[in-house]
Biopython code that builds the backbone (N, CA, C, O; Angstrom):
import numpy as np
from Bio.PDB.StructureBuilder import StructureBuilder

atoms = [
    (1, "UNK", "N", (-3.319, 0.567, 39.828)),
    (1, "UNK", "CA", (-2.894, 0.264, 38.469)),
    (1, "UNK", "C", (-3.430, 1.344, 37.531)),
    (1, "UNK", "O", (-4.608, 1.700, 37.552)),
    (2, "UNK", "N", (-2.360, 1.928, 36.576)),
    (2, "UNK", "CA", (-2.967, 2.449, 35.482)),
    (2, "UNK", "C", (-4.159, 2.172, 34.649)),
    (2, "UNK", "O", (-4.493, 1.003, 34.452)),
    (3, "UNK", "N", (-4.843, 3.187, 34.135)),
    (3, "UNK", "CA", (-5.631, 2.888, 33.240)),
    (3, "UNK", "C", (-5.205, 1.803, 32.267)),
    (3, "UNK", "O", (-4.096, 1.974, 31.762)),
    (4, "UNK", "N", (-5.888, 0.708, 31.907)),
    (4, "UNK", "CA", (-5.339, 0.001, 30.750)),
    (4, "UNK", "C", (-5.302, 0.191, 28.992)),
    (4, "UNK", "O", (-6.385, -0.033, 28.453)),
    (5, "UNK", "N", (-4.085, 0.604, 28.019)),
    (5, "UNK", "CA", (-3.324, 0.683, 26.926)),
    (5, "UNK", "C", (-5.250, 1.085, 26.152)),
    (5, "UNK", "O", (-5.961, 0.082, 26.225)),
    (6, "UNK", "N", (-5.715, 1.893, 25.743)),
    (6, "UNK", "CA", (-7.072, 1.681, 24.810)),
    (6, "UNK", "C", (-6.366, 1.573, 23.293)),
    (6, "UNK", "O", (-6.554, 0.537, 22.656)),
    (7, "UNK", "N", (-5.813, 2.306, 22.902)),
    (7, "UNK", "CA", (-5.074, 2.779, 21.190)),
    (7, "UNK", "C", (-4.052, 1.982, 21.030)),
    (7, "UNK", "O", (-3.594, 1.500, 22.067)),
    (8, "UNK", "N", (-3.492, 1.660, 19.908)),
    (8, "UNK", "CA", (-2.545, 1.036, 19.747)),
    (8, "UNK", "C", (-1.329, 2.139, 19.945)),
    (8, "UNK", "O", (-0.248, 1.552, 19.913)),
    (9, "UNK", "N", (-1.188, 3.543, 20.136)),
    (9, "UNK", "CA", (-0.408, 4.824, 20.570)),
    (9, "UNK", "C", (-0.112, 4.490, 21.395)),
    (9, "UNK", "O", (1.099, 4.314, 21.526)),
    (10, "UNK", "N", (-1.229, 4.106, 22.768)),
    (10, "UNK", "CA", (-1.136, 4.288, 24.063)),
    (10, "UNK", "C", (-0.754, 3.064, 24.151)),
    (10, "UNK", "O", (-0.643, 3.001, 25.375)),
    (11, "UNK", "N", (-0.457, 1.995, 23.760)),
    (11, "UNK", "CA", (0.205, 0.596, 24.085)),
    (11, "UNK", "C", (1.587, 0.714, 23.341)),
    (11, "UNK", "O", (2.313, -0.253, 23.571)),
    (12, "UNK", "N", (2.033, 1.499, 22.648)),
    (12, "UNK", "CA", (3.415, 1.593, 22.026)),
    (12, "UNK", "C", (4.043, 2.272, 23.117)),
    (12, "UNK", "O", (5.036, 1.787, 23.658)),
    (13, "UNK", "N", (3.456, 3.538, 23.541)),
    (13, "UNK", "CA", (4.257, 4.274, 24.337)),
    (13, "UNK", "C", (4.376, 3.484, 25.788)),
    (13, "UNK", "O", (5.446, 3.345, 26.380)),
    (14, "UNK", "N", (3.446, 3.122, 26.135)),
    (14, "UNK", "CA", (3.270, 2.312, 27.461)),
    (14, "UNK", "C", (4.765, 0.907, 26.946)),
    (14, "UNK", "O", (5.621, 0.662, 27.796)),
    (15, "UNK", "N", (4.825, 0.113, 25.416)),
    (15, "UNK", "CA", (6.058, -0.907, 26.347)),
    (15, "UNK", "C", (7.447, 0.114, 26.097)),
    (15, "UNK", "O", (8.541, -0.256, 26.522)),
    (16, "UNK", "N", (7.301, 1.346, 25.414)),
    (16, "UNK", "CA", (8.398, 1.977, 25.242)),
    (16, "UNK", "C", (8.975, 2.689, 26.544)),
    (16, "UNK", "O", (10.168, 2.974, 26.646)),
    (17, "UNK", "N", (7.949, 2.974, 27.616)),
    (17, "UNK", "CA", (8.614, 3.266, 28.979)),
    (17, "UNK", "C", (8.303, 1.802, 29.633)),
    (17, "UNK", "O", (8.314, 2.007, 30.847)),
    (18, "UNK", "N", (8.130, 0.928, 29.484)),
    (18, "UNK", "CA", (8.357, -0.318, 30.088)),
    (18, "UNK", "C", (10.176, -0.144, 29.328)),
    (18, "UNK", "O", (10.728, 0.582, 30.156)),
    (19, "UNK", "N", (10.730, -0.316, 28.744)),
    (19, "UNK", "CA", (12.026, -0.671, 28.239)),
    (19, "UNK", "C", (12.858, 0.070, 28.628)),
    (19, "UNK", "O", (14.012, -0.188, 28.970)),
    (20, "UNK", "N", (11.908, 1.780, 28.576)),
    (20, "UNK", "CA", (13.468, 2.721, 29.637)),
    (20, "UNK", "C", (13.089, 1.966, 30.605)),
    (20, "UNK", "O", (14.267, 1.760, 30.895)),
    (21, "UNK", "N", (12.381, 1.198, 31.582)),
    (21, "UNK", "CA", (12.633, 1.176, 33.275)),
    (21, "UNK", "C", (13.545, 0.200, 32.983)),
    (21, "UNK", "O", (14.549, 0.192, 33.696)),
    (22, "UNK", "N", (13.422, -0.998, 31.733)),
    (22, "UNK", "CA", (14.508, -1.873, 31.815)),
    (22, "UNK", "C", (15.953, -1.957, 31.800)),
    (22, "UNK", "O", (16.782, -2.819, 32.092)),
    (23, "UNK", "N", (15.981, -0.490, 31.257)),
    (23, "UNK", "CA", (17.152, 0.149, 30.785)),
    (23, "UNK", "C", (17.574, -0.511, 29.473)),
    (23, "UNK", "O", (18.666, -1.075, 29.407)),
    (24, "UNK", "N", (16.772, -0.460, 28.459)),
    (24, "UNK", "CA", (17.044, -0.841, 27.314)),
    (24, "UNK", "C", (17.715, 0.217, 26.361)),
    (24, "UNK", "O", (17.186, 1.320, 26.496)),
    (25, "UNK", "N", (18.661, 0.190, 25.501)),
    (25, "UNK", "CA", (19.154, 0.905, 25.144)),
    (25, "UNK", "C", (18.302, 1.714, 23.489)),
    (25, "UNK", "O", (17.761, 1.153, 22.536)),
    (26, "UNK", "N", (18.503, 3.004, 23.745)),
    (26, "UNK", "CA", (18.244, 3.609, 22.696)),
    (26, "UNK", "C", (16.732, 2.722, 22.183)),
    (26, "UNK", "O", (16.531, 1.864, 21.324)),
    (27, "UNK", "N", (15.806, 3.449, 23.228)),
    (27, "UNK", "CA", (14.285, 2.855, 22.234)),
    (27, "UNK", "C", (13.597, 3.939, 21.607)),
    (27, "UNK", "O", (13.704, 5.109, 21.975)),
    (28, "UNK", "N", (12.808, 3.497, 20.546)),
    (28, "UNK", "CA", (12.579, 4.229, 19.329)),
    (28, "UNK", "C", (10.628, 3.502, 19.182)),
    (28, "UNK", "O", (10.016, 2.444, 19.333)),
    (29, "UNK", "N", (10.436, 4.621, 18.885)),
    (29, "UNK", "CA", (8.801, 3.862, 18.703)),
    (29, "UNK", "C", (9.120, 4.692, 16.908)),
    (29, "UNK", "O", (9.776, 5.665, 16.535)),
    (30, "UNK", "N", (8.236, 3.649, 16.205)),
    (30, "UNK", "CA", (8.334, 4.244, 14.778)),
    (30, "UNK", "C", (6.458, 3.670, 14.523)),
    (30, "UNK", "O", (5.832, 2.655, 14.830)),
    (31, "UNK", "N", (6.127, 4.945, 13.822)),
    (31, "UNK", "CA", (4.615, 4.955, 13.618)),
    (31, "UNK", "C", (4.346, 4.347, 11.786)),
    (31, "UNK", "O", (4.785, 4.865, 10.759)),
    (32, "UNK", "N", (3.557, 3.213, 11.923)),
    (32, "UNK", "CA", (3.696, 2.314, 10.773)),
    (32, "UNK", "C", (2.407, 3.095, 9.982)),
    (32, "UNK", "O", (2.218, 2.813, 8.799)),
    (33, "UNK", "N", (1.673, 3.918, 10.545)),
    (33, "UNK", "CA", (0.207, 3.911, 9.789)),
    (33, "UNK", "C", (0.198, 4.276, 8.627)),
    (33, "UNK", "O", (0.995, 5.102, 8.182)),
    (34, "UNK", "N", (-0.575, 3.796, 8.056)),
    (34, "UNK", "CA", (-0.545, 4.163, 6.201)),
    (34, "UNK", "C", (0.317, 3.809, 5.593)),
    (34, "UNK", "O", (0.114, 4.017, 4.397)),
    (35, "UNK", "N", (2.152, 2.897, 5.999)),
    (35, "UNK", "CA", (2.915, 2.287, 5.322)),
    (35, "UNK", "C", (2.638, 1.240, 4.846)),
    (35, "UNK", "O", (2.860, 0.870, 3.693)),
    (36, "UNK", "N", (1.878, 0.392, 6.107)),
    (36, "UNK", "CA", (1.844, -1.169, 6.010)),
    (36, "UNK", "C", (0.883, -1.483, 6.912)),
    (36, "UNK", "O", (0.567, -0.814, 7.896)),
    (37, "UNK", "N", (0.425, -2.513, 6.554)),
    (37, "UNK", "CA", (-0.650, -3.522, 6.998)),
    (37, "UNK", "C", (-0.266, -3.948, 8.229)),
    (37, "UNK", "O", (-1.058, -3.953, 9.172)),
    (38, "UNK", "N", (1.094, -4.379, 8.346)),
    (38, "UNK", "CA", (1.575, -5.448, 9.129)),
    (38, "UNK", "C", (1.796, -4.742, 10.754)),
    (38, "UNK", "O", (2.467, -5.455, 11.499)),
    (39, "UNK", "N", (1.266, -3.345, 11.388)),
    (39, "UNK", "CA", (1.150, -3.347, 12.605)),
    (39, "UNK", "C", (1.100, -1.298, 12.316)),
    (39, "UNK", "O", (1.675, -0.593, 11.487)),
    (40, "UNK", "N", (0.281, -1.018, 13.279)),
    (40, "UNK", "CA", (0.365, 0.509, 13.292)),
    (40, "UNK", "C", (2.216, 1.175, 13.859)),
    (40, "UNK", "O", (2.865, 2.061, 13.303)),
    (41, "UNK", "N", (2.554, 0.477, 14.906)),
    (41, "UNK", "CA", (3.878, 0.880, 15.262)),
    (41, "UNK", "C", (4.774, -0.262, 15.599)),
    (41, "UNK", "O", (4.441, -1.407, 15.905)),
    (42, "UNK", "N", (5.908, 0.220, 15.496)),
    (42, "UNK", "CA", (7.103, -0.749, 16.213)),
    (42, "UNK", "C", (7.714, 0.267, 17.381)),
    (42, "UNK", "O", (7.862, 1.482, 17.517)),
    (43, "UNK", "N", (7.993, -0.993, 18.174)),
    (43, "UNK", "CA", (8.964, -0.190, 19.321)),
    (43, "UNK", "C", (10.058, -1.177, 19.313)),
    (43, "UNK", "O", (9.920, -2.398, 19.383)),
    (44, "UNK", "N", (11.117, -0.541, 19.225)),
    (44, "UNK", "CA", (12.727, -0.970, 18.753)),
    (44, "UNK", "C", (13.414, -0.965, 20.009)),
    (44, "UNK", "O", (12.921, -0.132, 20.770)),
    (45, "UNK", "N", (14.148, -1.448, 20.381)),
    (45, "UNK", "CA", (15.292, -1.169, 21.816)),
    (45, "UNK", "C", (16.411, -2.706, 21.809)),
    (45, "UNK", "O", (16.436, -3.854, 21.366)),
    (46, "UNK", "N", (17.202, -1.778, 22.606)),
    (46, "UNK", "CA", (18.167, -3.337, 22.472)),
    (46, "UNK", "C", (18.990, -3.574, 23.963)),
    (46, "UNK", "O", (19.392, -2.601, 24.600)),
    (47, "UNK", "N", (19.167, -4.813, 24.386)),
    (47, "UNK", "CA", (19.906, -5.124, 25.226)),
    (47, "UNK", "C", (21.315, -5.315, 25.123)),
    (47, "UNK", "O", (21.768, -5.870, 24.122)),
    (48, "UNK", "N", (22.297, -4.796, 26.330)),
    (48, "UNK", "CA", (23.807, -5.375, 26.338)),
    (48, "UNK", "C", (24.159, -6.869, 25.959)),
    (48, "UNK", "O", (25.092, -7.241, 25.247)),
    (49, "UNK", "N", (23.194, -7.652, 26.600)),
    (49, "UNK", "CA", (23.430, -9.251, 26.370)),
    (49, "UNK", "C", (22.085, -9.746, 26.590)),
    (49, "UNK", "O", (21.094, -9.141, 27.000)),
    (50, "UNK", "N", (22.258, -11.185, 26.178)),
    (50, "UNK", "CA", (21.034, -11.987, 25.472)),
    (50, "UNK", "C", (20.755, -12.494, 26.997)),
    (50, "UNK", "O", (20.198, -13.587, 27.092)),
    (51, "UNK", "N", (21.099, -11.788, 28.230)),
    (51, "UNK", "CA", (20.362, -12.299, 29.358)),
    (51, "UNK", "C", (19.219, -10.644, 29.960)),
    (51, "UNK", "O", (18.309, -10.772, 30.780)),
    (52, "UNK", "N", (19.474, -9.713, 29.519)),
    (52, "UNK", "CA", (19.179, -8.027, 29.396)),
    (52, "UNK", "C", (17.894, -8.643, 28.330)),
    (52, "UNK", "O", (16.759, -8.897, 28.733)),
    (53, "UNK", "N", (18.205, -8.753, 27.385)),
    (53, "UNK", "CA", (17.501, -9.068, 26.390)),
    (53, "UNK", "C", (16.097, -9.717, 26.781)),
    (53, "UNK", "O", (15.022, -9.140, 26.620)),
    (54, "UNK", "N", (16.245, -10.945, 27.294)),
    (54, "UNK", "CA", (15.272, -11.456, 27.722)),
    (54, "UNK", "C", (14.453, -11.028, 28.819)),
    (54, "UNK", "O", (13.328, -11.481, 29.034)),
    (55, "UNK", "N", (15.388, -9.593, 29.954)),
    (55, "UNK", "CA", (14.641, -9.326, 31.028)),
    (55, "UNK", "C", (13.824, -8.220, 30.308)),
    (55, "UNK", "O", (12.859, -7.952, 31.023)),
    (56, "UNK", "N", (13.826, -7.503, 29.226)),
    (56, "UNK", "CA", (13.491, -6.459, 28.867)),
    (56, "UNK", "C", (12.245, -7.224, 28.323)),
    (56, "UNK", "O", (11.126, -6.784, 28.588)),
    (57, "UNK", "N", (12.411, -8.475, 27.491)),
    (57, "UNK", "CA", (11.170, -8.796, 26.846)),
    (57, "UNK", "C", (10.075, -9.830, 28.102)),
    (57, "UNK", "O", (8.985, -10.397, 28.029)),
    (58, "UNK", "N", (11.140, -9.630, 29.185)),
    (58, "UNK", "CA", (10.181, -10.213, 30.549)),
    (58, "UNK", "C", (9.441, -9.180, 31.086)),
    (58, "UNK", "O", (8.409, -9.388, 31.724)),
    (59, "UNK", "N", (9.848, -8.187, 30.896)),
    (59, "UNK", "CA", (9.494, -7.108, 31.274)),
    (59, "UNK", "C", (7.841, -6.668, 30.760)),
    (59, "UNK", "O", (6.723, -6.630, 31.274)),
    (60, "UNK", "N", (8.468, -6.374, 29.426)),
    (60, "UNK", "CA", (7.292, -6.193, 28.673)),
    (60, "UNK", "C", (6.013, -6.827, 28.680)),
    (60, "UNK", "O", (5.051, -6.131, 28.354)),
    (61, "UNK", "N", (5.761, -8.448, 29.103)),
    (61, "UNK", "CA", (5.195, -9.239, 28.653)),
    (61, "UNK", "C", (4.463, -9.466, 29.950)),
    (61, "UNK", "O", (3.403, -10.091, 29.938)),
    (62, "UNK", "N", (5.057, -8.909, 31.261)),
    (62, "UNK", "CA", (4.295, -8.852, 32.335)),
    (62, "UNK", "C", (3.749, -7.399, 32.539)),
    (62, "UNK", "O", (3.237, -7.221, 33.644)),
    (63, "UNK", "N", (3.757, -6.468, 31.805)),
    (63, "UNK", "CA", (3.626, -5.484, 31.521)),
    (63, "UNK", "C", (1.990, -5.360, 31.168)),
    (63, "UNK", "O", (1.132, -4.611, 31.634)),
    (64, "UNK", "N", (1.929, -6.295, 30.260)),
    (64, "UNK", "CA", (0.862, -6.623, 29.123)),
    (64, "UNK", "C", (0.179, -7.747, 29.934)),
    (64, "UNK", "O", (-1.039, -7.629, 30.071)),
    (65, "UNK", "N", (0.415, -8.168, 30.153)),
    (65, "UNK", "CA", (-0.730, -9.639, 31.312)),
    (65, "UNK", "C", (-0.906, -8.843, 32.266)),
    (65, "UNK", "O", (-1.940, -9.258, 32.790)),
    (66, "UNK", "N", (-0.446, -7.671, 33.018)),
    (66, "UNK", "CA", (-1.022, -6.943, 33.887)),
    (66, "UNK", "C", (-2.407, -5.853, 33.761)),
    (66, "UNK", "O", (-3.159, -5.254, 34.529)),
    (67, "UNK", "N", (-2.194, -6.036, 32.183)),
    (67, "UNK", "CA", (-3.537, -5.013, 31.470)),
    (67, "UNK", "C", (-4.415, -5.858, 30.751)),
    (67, "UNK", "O", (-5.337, -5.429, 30.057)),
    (68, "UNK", "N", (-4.093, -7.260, 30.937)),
    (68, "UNK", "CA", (-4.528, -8.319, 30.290)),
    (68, "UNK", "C", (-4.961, -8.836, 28.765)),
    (68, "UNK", "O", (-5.835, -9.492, 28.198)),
    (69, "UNK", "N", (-3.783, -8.112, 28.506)),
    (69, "UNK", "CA", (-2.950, -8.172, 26.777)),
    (69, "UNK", "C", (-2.133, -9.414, 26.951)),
    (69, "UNK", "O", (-1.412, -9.820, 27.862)),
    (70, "UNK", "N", (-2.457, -9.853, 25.858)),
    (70, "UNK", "CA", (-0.984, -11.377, 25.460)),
    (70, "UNK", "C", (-0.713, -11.228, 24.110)),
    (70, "UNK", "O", (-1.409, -10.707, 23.238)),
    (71, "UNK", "N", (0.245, -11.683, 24.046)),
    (71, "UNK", "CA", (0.439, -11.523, 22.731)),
    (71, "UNK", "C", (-0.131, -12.384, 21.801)),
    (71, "UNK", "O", (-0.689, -13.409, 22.194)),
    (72, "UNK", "N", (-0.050, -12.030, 20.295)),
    (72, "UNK", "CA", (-0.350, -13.024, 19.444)),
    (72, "UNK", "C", (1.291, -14.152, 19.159)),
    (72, "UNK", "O", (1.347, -15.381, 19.144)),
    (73, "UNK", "N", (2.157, -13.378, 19.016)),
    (73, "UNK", "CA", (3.230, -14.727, 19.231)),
    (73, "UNK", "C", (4.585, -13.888, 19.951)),
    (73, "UNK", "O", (4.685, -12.689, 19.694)),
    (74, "UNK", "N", (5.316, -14.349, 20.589)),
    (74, "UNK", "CA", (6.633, -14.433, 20.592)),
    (74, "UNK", "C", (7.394, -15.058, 19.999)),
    (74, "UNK", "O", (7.225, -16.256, 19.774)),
    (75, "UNK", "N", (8.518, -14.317, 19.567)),
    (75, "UNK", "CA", (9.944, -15.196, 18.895)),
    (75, "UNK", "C", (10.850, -14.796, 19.411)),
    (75, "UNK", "O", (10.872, -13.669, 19.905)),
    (76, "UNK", "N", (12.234, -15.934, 19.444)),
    (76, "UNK", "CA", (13.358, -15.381, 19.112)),
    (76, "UNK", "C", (13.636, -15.459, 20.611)),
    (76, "UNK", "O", (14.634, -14.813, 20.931)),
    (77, "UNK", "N", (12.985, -16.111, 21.659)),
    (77, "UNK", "CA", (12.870, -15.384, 23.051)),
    (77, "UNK", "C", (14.370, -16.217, 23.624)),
    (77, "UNK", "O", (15.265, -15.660, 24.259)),
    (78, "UNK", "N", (14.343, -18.012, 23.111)),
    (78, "UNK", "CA", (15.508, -18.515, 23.679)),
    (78, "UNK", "C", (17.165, -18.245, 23.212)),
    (78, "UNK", "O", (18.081, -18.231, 24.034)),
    (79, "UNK", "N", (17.327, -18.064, 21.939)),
    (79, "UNK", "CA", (18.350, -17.227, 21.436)),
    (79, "UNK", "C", (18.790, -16.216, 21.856)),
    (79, "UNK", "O", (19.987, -15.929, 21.896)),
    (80, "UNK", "N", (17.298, -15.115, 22.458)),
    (80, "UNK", "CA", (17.700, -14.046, 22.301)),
    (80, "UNK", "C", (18.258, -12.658, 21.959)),
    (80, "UNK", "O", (18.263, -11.635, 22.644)),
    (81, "UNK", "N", (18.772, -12.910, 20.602)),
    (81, "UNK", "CA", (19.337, -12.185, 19.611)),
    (81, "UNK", "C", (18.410, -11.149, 19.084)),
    (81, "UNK", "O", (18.568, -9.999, 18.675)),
    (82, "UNK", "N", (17.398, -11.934, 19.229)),
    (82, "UNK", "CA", (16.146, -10.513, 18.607)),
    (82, "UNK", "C", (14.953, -11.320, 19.353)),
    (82, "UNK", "O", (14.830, -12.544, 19.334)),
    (83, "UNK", "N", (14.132, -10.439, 19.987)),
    (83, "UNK", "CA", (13.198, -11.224, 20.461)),
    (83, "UNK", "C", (12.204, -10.177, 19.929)),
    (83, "UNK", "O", (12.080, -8.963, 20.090)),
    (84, "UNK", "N", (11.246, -11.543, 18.921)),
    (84, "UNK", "CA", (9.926, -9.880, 18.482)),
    (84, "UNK", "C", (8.844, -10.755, 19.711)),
    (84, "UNK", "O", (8.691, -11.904, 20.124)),
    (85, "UNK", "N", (8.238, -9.329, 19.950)),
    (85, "UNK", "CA", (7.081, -9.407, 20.804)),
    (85, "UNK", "C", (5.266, -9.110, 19.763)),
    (85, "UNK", "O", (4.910, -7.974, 19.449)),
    (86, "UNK", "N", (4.693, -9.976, 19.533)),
    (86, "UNK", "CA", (3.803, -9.552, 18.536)),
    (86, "UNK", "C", (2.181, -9.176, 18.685)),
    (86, "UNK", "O", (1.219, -9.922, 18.497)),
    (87, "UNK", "N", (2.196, -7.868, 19.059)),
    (87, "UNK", "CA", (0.861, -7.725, 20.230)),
    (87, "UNK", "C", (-0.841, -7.274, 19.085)),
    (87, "UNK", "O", (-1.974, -6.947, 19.437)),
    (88, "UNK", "N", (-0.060, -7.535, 17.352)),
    (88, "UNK", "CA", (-0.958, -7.010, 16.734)),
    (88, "UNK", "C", (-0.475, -5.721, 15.891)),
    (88, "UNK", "O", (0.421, -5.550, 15.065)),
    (89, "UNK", "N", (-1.520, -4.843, 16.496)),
    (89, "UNK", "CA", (-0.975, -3.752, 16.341)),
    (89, "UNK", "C", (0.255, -2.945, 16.383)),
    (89, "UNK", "O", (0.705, -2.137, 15.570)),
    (90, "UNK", "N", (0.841, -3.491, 17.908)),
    (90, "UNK", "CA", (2.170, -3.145, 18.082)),
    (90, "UNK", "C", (3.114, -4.209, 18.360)),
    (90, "UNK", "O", (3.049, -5.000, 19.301)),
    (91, "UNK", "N", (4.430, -4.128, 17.012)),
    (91, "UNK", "CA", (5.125, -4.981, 17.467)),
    (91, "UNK", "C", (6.837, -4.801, 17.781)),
    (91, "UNK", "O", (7.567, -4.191, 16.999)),
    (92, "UNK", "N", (7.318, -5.419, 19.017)),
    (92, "UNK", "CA", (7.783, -5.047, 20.085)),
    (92, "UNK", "C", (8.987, -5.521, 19.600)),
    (92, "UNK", "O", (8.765, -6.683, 19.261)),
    (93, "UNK", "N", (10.601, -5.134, 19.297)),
    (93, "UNK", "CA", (12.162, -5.976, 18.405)),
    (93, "UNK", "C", (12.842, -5.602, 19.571)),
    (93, "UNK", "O", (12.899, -4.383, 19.729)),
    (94, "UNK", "N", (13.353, -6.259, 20.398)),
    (94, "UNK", "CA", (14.115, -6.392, 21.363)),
    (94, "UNK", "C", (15.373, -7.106, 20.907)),
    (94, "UNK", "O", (15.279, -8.326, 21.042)),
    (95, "UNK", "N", (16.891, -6.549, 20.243)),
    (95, "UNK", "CA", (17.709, -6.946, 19.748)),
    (95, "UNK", "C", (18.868, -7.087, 20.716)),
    (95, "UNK", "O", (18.665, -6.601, 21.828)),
    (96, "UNK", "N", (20.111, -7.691, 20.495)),
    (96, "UNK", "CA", (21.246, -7.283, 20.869)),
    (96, "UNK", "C", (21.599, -6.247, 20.117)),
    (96, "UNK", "O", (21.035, -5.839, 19.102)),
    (97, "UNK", "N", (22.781, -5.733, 20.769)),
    (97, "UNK", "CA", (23.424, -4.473, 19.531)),
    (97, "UNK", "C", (23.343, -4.596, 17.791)),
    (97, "UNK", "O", (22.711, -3.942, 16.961)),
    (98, "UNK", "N", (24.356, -5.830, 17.664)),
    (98, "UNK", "CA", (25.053, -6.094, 16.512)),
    (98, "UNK", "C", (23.666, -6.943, 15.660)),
    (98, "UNK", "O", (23.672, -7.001, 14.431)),
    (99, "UNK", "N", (22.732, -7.454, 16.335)),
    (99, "UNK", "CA", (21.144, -8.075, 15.733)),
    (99, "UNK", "C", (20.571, -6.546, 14.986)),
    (99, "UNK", "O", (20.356, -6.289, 13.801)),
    (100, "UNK", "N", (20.470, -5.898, 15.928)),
    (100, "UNK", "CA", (19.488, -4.485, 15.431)),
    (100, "UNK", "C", (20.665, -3.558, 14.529)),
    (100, "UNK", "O", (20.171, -2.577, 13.973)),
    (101, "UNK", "N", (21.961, -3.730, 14.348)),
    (101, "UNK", "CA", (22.542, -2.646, 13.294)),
    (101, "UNK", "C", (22.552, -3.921, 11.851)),
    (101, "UNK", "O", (22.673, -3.497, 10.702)),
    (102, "UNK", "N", (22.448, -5.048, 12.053)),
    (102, "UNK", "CA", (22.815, -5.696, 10.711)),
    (102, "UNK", "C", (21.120, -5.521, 10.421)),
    (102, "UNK", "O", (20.860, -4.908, 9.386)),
    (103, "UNK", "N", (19.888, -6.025, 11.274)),
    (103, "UNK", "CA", (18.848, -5.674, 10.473)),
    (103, "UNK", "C", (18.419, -4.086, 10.248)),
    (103, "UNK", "O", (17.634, -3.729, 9.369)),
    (104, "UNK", "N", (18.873, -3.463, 10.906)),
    (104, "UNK", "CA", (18.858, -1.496, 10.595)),
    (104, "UNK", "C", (17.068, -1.598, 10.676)),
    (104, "UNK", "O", (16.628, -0.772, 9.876)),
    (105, "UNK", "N", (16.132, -2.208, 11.256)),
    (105, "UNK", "CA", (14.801, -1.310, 11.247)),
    (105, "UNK", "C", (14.277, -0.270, 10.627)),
    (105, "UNK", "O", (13.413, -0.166, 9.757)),
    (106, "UNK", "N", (15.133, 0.719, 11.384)),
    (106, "UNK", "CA", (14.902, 1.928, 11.948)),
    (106, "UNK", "C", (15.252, 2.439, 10.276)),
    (106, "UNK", "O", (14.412, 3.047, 9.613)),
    (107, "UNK", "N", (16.381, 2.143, 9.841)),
    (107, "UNK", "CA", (16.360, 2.650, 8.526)),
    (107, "UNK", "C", (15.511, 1.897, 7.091)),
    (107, "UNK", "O", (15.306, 2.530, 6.056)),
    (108, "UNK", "N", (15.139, 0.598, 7.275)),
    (108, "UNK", "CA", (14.509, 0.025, 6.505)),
    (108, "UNK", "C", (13.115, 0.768, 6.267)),
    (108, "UNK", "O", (12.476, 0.684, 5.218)),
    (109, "UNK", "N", (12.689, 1.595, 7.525)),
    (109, "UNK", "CA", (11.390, 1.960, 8.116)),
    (109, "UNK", "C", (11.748, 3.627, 7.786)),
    (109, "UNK", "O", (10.930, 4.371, 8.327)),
    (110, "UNK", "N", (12.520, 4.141, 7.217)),
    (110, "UNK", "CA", (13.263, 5.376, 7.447)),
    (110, "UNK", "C", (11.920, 6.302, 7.101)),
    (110, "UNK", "O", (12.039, 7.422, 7.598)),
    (111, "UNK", "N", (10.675, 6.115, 6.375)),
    (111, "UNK", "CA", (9.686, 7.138, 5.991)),
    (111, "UNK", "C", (8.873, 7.685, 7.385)),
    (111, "UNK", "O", (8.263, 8.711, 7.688)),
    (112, "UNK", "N", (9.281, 6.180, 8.168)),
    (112, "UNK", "CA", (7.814, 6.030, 9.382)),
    (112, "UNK", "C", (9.130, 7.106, 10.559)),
    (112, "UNK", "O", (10.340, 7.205, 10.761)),
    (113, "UNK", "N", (7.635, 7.765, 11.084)),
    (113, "UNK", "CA", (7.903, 9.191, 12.211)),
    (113, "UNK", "C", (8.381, 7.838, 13.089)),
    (113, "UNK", "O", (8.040, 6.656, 13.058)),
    (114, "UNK", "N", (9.718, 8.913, 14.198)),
    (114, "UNK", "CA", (10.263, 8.061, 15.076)),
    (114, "UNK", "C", (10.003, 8.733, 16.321)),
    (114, "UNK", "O", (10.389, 9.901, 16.351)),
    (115, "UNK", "N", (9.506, 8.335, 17.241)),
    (115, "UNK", "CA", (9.735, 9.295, 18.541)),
    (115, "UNK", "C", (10.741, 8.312, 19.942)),
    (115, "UNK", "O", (10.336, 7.278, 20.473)),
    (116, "UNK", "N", (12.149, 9.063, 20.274)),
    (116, "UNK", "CA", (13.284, 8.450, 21.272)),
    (116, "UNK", "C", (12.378, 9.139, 22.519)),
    (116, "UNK", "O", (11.668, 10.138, 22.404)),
    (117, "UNK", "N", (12.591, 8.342, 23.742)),
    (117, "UNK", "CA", (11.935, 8.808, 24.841)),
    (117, "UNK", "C", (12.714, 10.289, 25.199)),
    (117, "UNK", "O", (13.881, 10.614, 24.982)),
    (118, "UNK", "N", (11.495, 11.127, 25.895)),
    (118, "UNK", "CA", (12.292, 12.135, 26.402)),
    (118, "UNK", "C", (13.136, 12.806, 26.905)),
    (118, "UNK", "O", (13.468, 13.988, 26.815)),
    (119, "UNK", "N", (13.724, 11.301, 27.875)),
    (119, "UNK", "CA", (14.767, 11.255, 28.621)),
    (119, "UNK", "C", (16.496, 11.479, 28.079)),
    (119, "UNK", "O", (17.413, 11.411, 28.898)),
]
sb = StructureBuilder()
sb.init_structure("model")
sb.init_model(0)
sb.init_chain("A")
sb.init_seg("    ")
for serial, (resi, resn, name, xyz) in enumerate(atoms, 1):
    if name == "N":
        sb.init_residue(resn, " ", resi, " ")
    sb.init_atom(name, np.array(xyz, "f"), 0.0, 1.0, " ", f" {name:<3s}", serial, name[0])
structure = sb.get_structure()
């Protein structure tokens, strides 16, 4: 097993390649520091359907009990439409398509640095 997540950096980037293995579409880590209180980063990604959706945020969440992180809450998980993952520091928006373009994040957040995986 990997070293376990120390920074809230190294736990953004760590569920942001948890989501490429899920094949989540188009993930985006956006760096919150000095905007807001409410978490150093977000990591954004979205599923085809609200059954993707939930494997991506299954994904994640065994991801994090494997480094023996839990979250402070989950939402949104039985709907599926947006599932936030809320680890603190980093918090995790697992949308459908049409969930993540009507709430736009990414542009609400438009000041905060974005980094798309390398791939």
């Amino acid at each position: 097993m990997a070293d376990s997540p120390r920074t809230p950096l190294e736990l953004a980037k760590l569920f942001q390649e948890v989501a490429e293995e899920k094949q989540a579409w188009k993930p985006v880590r956006l760096s919150l520091k000095g905007k807001t209180s409410v978490a150093d980063y977000f990591v954004i990604c979205e599923g085809e359907t609200d059954r993707q959706v939930r494997a991506i945020a299954d994904g994640l969440l065994e991801r994090a009990r494997g480094f023996g992180i839990r979250p402070l809450a989950v939402a949104g998980y039985d709907d599926a439409t947006w599932v936030l993952l809320d680890f603190d520091s980093v918090i995790v928006h697992v949308f459908l398509p049409g969930e993540r373009a009507f709430y736009d994040l990414e542009e609400l957040w438009s000041a905060a640095a974005r980094q798309r995986p390398a791939s």
